[in-house]
C-alpha positions as CSV (number, residue, x, y, z in Angstrom):
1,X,-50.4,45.1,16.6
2,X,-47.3,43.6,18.6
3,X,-47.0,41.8,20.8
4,X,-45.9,43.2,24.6
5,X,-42.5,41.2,25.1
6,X,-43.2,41.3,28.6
7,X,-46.0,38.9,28.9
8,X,-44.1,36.5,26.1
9,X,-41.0,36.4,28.4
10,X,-42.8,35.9,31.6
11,X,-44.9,32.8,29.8
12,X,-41.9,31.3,28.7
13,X,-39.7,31.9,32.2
14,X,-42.9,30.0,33.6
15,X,-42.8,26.9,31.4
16,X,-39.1,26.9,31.4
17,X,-39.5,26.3,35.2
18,X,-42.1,23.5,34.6
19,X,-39.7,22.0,32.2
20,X,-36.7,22.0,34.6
21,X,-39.3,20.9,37.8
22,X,-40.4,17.9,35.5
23,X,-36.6,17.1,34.5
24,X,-35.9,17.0,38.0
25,X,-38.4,14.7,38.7
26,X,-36.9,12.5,35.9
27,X,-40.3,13.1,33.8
28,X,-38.2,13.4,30.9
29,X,-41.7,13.1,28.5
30,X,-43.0,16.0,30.5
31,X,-39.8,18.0,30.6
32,X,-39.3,17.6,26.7
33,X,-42.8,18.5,25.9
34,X,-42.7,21.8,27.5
35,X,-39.1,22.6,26.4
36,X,-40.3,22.2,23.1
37,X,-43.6,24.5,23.8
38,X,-40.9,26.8,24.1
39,X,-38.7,26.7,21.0
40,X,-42.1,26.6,19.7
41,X,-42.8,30.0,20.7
42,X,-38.9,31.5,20.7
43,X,-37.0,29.1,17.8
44,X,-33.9,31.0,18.6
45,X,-33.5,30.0,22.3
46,X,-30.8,28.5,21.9
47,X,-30.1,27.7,25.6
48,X,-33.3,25.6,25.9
49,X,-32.8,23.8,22.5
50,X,-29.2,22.4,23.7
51,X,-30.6,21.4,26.8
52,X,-33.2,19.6,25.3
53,X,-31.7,17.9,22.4
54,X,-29.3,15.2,24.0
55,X,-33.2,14.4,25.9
56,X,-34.5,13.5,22.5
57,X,-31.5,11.7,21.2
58,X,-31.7,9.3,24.5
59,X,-35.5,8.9,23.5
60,X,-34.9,7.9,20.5
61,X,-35.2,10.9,18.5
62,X,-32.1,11.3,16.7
63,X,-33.3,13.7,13.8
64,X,-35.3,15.9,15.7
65,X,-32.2,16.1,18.1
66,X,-29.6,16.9,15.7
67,X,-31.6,19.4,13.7
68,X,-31.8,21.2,16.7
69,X,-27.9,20.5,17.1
70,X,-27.6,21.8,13.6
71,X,-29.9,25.1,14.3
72,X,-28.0,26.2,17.3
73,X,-24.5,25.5,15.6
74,X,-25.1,27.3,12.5
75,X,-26.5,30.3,14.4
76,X,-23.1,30.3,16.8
77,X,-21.2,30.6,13.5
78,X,-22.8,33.2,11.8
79,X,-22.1,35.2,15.3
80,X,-18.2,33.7,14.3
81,X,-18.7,32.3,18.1
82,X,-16.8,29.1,16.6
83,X,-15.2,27.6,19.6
84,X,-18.9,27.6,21.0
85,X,-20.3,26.4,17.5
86,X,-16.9,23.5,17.5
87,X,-18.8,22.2,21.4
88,X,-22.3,21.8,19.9
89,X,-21.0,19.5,16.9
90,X,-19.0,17.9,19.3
91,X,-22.0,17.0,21.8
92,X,-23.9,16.0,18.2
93,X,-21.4,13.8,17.5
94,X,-21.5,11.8,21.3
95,X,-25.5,11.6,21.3
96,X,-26.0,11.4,17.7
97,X,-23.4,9.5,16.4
98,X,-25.2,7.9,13.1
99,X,-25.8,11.6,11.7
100,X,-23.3,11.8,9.1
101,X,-23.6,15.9,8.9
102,X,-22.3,15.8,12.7
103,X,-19.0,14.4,12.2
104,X,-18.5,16.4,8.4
105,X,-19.4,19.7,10.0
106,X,-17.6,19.0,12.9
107,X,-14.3,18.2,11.0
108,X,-14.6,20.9,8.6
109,X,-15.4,23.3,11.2
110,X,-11.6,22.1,12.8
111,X,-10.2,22.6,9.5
112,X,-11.7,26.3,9.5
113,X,-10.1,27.0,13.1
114,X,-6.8,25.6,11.9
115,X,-7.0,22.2,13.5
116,X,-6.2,19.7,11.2
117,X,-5.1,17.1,13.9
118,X,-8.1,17.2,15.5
119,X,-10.2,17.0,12.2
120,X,-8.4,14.1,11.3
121,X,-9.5,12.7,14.7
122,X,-13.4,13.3,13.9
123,X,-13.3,11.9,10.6
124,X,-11.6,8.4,12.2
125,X,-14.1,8.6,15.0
126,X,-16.8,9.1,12.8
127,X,-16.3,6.4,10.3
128,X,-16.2,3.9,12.9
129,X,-20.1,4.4,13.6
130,X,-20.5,3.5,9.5
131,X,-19.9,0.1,9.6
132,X,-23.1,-1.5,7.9
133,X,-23.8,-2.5,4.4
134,X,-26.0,0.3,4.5
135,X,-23.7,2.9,5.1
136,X,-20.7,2.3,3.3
137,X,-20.8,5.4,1.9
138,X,-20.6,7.5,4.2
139,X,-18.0,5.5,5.5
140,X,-15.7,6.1,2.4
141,X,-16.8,9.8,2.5
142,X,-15.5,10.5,5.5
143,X,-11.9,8.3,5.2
144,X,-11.5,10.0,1.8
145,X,-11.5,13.4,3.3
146,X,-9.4,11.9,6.3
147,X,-7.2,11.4,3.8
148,X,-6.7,14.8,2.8
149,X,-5.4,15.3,5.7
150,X,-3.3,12.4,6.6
151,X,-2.7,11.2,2.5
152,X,-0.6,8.0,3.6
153,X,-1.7,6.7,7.1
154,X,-1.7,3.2,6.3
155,X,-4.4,2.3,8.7
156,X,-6.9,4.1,6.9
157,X,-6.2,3.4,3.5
158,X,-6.4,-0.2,4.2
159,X,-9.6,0.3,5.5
160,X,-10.7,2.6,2.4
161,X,-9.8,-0.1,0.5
162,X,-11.8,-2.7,1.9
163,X,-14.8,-0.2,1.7
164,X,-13.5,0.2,-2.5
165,X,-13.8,-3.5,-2.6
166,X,-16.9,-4.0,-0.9
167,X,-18.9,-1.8,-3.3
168,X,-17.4,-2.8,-6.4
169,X,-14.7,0.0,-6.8
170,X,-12.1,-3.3,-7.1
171,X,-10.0,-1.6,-9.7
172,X,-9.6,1.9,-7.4
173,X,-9.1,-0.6,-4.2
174,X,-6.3,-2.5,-5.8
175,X,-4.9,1.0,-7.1
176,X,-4.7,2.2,-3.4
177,X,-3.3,-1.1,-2.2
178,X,-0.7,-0.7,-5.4
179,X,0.6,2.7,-4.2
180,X,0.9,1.6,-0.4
181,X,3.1,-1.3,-1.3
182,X,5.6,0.2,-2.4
183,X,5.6,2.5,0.6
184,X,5.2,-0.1,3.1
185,X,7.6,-3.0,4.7
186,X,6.8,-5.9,7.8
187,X,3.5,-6.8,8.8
188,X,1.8,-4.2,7.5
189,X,2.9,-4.9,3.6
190,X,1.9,-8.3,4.7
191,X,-1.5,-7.0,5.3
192,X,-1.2,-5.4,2.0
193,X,-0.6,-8.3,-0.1
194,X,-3.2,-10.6,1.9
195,X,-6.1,-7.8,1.1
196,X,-4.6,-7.8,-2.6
197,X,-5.2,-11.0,-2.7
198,X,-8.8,-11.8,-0.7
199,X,-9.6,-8.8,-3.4
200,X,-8.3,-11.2,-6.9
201,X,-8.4,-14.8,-5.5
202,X,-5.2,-15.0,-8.4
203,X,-2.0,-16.8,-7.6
204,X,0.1,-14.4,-8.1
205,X,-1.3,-12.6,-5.3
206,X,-1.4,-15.1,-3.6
207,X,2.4,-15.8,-4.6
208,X,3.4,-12.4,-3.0
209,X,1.8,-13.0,0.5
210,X,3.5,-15.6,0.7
211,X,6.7,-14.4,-0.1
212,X,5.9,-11.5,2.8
213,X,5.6,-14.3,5.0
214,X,9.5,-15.6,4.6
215,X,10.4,-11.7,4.3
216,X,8.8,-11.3,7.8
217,X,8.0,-14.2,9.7
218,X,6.0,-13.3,12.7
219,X,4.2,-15.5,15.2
220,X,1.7,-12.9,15.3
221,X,-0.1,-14.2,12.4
222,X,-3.5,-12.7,12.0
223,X,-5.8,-15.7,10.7
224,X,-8.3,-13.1,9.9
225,X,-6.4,-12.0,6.9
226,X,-6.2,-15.2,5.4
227,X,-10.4,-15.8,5.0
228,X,-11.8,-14.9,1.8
229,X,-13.2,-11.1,1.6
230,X,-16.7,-10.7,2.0
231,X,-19.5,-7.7,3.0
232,X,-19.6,-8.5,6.3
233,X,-15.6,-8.2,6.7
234,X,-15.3,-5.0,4.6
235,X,-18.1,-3.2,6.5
236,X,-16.2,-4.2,9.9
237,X,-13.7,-1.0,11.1
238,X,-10.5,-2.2,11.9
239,X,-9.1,1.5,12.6
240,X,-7.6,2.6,15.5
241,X,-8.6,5.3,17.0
242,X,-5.8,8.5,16.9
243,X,-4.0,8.6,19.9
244,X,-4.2,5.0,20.7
């Protein structure tokens, strides 16, 4: 037997004004328990499950928030509504900023719409909230497909070589650091050749920093580059944000 929709849409118009009379009130507990009465009962209200997931992230909620993030974007793109699909990865991305599938999907979904600046801008955004031991991974995941985009921005291949260091991928860090050498001049080949060298600890390394340094003498001197390379450096983000 079905259901009459009248009576289901009348129930959930009534809790839906509870919800937004509690949220009003700023009984956010209240308002979130009977927002998610609702998705309970209608999983594809998709109004009600944006409003209520930046109210779980801010309670601490994160993966209940962004799988209702994910659920909301996934159904905009299979209705191609991709500019609308693009705004609900973005708003994943400010309230739940440790979810790695927020920034990915975000970027990709840029890449789809024939943005590629603005994917490159996610990706940097994104790796700069992967900056623990924990989560170097993800951080390298997401510079290495920055990359794609951008394959010799020498601020993010200096920081995906710190990450290569830091877990042990010496040989693919020095590689990168190789390549941008000879691409580089100034401070920045300076940089090179002092990361080259906190990498190897050899004198000959050590020999070409140095040499940098009668190349390009610069008051400027960052200390920071001459202290040895260790996890808690290489997990620190040192990129700049696009635009800045």
């Amino acid at each position: 037997m079905s259901v009459p929709l009248r009576p289901v849409r009348g129930r959930e118009f009534q809790l839906l004004t509870q919800a937004h009379r509690a949220r009003n009130k700023g009984s956010s507990r209240a308002a979130i328990r009977l927002y998610k009465r609702i998705l309970i009962e209608n999983p594809q209200n998709l109004d009600v499950a944006l409003r209520v997931a930046p109210m779980l992230a801010m309670a601490g909620e994160e993966f209940e928030a962004w799988q209702l993030y994910r659920r909301a974007a996934l159904e905009l793109a299979r209705e191609k509504q991709f500019a609308e699909c693009l705004a609900v990865y973005r708003e994943a991305c400010r309230f739940v900023p440790h979810e790695f599938d927020a920034w990915r999907l975000c970027a990709e979904l840029q890449l789809k719409m024939n943005r590629p600046e603005g994917a490159f801008e996610t990706l940097i955004d994104g790796r700069m909230h992967f900056a623990g031991p924990h989560v170097r991974a993800q951080a390298i995941a997401l510079l290495a497909r920055a990359r794609t985009i951008e394959p010799w921005d020498d601020e993010l291949l200096l920081d995906l070589a710190r990450l290569y260091a830091s877990t042990d991928q010496t040989d693919t860090a020095l590689e990168l650091l190789g390549t941008l050498s000879c691409r580089v001049e100034g401070r920045t080949l300076r940089r090179v050749r002092s990361l080259q060298w906190r990498i190897t600890l050899s004198l000959g390394d050590l020999f070409l920093w140095i040499r940098t340094l009668f190349a390009t003498p610069d008051p400027a001197l960052d200390l920071a580059d001459l202290e040895p390379l260790d996890a808690e450096d290489s997990a620190r983000p040192r990129l700049r944000r696009v635009g800045s």
